[in-house]
Chimera marker file (.cmm) of the C-alpha trace (Angstrom):
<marker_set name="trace">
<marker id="1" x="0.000" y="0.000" z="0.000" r="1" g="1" b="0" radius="0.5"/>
<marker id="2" x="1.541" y="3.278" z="-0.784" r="1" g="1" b="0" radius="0.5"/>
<marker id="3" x="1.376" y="6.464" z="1.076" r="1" g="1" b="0" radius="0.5"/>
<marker id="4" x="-1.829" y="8.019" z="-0.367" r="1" g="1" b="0" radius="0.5"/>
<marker id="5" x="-3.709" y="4.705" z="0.618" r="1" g="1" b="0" radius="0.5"/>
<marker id="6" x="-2.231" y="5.219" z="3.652" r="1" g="1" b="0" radius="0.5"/>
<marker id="7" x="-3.486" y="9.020" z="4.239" r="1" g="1" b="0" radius="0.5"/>
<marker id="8" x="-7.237" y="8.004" z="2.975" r="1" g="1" b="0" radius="0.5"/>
<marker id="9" x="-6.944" y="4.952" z="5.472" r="1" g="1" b="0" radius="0.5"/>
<marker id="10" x="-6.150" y="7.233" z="8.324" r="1" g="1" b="0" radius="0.5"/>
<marker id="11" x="-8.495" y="10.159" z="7.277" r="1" g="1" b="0" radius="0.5"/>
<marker id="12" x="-11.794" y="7.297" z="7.225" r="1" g="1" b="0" radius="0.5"/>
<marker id="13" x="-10.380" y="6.683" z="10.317" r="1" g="1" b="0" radius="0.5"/>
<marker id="14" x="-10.605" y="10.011" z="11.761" r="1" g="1" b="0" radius="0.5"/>
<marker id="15" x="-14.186" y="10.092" z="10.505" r="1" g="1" b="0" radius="0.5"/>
<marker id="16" x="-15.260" y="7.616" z="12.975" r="1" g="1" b="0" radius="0.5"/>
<marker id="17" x="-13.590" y="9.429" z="15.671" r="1" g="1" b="0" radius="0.5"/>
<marker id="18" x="-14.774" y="12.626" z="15.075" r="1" g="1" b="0" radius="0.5"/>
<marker id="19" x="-18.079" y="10.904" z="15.546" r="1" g="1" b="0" radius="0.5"/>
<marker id="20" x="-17.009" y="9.863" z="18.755" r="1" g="1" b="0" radius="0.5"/>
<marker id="21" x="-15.442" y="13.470" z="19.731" r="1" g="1" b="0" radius="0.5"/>
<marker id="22" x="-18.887" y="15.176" z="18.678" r="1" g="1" b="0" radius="0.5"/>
<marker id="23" x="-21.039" y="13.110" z="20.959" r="1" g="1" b="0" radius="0.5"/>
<marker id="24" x="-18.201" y="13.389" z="23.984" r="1" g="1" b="0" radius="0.5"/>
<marker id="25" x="-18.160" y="17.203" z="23.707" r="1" g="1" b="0" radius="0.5"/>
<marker id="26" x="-21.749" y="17.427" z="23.694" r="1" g="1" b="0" radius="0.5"/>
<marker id="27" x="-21.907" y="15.534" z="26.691" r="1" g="1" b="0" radius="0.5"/>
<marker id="28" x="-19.475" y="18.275" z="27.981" r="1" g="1" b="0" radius="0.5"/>
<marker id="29" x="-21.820" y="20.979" z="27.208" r="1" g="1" b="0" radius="0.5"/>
<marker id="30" x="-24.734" y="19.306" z="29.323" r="1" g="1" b="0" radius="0.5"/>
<marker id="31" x="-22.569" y="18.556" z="31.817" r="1" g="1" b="0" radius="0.5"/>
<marker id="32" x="-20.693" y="21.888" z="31.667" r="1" g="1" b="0" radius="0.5"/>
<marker id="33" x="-17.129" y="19.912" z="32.671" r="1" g="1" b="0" radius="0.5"/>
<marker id="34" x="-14.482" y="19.297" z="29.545" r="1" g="1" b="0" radius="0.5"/>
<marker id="35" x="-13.203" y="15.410" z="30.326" r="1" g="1" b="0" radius="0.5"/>
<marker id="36" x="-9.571" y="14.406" z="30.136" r="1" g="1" b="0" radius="0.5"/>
<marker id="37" x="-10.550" y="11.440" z="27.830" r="1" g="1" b="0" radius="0.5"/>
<marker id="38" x="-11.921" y="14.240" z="25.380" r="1" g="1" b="0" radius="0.5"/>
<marker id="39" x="-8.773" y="15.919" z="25.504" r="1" g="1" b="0" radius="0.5"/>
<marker id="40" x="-6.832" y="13.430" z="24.704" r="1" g="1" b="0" radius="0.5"/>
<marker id="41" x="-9.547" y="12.239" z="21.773" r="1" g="1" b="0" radius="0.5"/>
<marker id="42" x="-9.009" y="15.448" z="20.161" r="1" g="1" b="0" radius="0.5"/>
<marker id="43" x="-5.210" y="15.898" z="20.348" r="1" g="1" b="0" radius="0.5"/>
<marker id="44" x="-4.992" y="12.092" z="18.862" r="1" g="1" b="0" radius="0.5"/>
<marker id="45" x="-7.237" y="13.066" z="16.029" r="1" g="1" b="0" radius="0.5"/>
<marker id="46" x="-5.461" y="16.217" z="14.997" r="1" g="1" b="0" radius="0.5"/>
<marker id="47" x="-2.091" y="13.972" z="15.483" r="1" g="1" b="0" radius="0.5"/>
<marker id="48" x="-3.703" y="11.364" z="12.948" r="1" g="1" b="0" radius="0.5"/>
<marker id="49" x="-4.678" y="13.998" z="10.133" r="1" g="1" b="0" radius="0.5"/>
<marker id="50" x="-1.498" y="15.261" z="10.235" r="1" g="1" b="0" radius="0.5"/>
<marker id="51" x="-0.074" y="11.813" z="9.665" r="1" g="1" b="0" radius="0.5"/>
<marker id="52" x="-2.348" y="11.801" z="6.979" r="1" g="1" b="0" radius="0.5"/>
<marker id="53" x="-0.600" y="14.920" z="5.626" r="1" g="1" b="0" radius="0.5"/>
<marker id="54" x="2.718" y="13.728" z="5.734" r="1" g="1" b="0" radius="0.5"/>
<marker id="55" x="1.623" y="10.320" z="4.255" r="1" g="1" b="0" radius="0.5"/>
<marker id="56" x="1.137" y="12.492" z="1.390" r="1" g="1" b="0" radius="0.5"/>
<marker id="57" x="4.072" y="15.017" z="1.548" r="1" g="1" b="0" radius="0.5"/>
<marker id="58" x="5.916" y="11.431" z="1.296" r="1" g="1" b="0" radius="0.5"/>
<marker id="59" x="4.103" y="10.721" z="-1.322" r="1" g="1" b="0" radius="0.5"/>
<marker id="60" x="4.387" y="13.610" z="-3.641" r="1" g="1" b="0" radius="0.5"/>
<marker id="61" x="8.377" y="13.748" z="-2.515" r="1" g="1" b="0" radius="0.5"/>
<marker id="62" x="8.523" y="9.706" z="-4.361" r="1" g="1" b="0" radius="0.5"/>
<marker id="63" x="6.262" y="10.852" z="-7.558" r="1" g="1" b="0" radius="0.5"/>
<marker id="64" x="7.320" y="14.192" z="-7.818" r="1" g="1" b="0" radius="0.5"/>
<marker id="65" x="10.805" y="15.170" z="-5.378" r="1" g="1" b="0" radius="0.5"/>
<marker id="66" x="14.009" y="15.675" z="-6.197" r="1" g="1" b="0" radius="0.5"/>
<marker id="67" x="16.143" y="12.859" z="-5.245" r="1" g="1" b="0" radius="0.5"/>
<marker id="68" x="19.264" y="14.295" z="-6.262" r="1" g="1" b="0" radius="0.5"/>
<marker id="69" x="19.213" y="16.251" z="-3.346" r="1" g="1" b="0" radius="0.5"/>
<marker id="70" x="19.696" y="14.447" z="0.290" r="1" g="1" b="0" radius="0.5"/>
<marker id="71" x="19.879" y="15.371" z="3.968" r="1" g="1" b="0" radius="0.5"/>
<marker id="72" x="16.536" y="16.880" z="4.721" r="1" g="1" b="0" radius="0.5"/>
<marker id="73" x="13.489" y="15.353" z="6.398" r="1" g="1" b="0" radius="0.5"/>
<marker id="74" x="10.289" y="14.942" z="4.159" r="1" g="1" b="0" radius="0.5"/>
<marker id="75" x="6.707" y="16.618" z="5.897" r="1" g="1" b="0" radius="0.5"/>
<marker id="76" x="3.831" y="18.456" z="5.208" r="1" g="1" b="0" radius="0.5"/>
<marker id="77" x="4.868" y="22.037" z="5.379" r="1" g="1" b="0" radius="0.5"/>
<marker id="78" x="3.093" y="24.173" z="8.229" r="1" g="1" b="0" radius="0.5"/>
<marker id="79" x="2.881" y="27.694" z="8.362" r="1" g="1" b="0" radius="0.5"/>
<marker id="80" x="1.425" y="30.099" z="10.820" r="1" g="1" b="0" radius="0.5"/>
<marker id="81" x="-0.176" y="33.250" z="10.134" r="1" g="1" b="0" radius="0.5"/>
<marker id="82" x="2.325" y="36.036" z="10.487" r="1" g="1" b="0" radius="0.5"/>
<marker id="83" x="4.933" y="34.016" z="7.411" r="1" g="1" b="0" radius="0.5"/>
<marker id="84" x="3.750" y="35.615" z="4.067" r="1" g="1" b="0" radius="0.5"/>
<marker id="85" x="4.386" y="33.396" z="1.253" r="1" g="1" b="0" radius="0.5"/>
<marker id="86" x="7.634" y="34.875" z="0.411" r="1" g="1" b="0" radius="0.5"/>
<marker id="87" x="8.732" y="33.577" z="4.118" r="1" g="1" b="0" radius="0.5"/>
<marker id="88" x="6.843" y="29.994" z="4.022" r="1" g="1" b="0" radius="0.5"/>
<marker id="89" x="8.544" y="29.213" z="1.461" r="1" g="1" b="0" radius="0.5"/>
<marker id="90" x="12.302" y="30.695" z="2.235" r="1" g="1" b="0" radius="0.5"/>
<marker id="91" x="11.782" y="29.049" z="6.030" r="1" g="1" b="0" radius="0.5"/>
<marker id="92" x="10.617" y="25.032" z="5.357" r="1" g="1" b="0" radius="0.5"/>
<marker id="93" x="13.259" y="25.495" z="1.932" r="1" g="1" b="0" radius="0.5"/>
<marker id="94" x="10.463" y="24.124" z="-0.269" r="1" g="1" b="0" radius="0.5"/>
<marker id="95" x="12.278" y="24.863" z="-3.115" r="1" g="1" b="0" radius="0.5"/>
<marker id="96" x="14.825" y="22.225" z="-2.239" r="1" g="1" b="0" radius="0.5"/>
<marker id="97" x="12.294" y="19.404" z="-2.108" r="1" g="1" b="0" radius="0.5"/>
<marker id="98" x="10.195" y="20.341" z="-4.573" r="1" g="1" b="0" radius="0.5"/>
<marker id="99" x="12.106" y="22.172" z="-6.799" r="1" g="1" b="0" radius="0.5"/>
<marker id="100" x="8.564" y="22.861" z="-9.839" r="1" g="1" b="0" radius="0.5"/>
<marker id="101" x="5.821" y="23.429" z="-7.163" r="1" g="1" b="0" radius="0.5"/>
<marker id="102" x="5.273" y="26.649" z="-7.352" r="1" g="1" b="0" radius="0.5"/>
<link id1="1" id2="2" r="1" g="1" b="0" radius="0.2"/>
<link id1="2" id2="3" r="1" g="1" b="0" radius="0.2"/>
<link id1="3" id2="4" r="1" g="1" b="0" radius="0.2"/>
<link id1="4" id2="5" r="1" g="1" b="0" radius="0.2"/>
<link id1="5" id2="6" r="1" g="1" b="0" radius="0.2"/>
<link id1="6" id2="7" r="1" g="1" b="0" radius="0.2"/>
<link id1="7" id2="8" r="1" g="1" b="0" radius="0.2"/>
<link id1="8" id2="9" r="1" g="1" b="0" radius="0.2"/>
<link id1="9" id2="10" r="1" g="1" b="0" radius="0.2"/>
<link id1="10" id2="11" r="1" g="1" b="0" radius="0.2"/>
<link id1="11" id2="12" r="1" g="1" b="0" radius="0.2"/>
<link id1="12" id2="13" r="1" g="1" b="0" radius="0.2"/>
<link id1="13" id2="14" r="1" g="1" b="0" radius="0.2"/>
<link id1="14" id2="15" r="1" g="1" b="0" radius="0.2"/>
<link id1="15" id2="16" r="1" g="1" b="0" radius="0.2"/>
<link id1="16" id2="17" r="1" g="1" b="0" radius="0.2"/>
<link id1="17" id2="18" r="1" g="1" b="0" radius="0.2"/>
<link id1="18" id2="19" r="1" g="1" b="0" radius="0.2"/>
<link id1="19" id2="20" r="1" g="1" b="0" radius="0.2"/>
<link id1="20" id2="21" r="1" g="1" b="0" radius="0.2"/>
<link id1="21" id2="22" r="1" g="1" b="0" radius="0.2"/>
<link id1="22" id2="23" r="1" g="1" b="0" radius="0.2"/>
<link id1="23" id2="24" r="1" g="1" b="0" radius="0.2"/>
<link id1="24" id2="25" r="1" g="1" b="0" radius="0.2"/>
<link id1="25" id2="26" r="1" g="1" b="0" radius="0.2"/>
<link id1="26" id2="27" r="1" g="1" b="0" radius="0.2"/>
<link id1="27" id2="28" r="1" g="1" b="0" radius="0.2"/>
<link id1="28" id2="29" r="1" g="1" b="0" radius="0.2"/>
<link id1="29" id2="30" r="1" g="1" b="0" radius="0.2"/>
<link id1="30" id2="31" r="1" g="1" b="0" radius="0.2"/>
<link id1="31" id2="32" r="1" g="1" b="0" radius="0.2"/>
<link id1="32" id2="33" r="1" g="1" b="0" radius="0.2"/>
<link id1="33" id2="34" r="1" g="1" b="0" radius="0.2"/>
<link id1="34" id2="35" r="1" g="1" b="0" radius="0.2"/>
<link id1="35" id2="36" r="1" g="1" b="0" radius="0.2"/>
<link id1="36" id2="37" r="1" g="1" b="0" radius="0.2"/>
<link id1="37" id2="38" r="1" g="1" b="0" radius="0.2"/>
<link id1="38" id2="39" r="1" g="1" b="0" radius="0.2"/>
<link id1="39" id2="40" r="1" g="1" b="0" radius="0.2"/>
<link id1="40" id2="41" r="1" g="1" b="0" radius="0.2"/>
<link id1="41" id2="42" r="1" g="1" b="0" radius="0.2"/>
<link id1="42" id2="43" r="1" g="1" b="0" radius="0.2"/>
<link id1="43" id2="44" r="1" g="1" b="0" radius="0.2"/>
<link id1="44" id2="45" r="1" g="1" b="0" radius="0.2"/>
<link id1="45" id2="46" r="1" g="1" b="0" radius="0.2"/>
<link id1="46" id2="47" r="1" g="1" b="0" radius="0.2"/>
<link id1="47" id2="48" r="1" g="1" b="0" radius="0.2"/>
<link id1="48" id2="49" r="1" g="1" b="0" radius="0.2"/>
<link id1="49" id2="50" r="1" g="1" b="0" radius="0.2"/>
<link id1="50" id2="51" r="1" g="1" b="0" radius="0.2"/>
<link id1="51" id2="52" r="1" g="1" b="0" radius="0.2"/>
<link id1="52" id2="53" r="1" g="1" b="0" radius="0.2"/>
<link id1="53" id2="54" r="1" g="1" b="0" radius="0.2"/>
<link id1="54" id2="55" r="1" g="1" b="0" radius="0.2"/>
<link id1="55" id2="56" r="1" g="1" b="0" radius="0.2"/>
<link id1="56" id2="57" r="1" g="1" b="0" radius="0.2"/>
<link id1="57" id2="58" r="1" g="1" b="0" radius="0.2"/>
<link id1="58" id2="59" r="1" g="1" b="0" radius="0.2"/>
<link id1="59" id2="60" r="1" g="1" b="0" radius="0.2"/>
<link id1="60" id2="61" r="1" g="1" b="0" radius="0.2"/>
<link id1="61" id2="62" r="1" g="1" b="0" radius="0.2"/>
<link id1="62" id2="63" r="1" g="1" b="0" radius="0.2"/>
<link id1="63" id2="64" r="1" g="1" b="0" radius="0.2"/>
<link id1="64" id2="65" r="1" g="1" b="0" radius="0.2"/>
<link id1="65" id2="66" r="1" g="1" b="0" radius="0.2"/>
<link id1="66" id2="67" r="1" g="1" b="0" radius="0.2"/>
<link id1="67" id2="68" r="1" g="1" b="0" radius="0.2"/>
<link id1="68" id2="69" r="1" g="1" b="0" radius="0.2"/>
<link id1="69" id2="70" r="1" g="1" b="0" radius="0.2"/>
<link id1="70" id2="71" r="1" g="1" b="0" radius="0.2"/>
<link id1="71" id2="72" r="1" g="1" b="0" radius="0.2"/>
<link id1="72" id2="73" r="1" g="1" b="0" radius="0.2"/>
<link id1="73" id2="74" r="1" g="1" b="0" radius="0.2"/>
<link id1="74" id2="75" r="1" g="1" b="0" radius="0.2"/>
<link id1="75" id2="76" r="1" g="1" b="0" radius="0.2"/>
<link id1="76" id2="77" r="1" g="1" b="0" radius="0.2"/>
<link id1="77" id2="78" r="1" g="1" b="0" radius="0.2"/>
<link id1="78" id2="79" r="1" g="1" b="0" radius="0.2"/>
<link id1="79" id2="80" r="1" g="1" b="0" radius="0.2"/>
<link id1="80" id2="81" r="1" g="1" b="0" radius="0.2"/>
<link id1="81" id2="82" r="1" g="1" b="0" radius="0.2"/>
<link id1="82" id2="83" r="1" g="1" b="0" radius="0.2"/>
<link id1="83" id2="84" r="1" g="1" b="0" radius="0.2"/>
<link id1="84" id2="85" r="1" g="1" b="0" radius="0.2"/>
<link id1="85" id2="86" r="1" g="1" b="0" radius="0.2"/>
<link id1="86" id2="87" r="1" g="1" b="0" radius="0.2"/>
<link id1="87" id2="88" r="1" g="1" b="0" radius="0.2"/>
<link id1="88" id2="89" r="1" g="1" b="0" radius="0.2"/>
<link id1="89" id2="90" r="1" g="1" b="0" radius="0.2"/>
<link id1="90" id2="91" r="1" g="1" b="0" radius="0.2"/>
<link id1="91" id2="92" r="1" g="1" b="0" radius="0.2"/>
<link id1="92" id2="93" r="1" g="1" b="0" radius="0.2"/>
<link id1="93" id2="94" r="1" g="1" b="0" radius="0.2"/>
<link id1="94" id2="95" r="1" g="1" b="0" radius="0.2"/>
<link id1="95" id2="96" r="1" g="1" b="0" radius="0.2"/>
<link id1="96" id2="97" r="1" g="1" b="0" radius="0.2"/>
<link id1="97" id2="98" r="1" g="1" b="0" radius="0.2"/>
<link id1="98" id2="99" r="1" g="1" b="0" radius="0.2"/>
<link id1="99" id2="100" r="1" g="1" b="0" radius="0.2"/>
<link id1="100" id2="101" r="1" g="1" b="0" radius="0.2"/>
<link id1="101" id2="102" r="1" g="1" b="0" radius="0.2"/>
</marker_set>
């Protein structure tokens, strides 16, 4: 199975526990108390869609990556929202993975 099967695997997944997160959290709003176990649901659900991301970052880096190049960890790319694109793109060194994206 390669890694886009992978990230679809894990993002059905995450479908099933989102289910589970909306019916805990409303159960937090009647009871007006946030659970640990909810917590915890939600940070391993964001953890397991951004799996799914880099399931695909590792894919596109196989189909489409330079592999000349070596010495540089393959992810999905985050940003946050003070980086313009100018400075995404200088700070993760896109442009060294994946030299045509743009």
């Amino acid at each position: 199975m390669g890694q886009f099967d992978d990230a679809k695997h894990l993002i059905d997944y995450c479908k099933g526990t989102l289910e589970k997160i909306k019916i805990a959290y409303n159960e937090s709003l009647n009871e007006k108390t946030i659970k640990p176990a909810l917590l915890i649901e939600i940070k391993n659900f964001m953890e397991n869609l951004r799996s799914a991301l880099d399931y695909t970052a590792h894919g596109l880096y196989d189909k489409y990556g330079d592999h000349t190049r070596t010495g540089f960890e393959i992810y999905f790319p985050y940003a946050w929202q003070t980086l313009d694109a100018t400075e995404f793109t200088k700070k993760i060194k896109l442009n060294d993975v994946f030299r045509d994206l743009k």
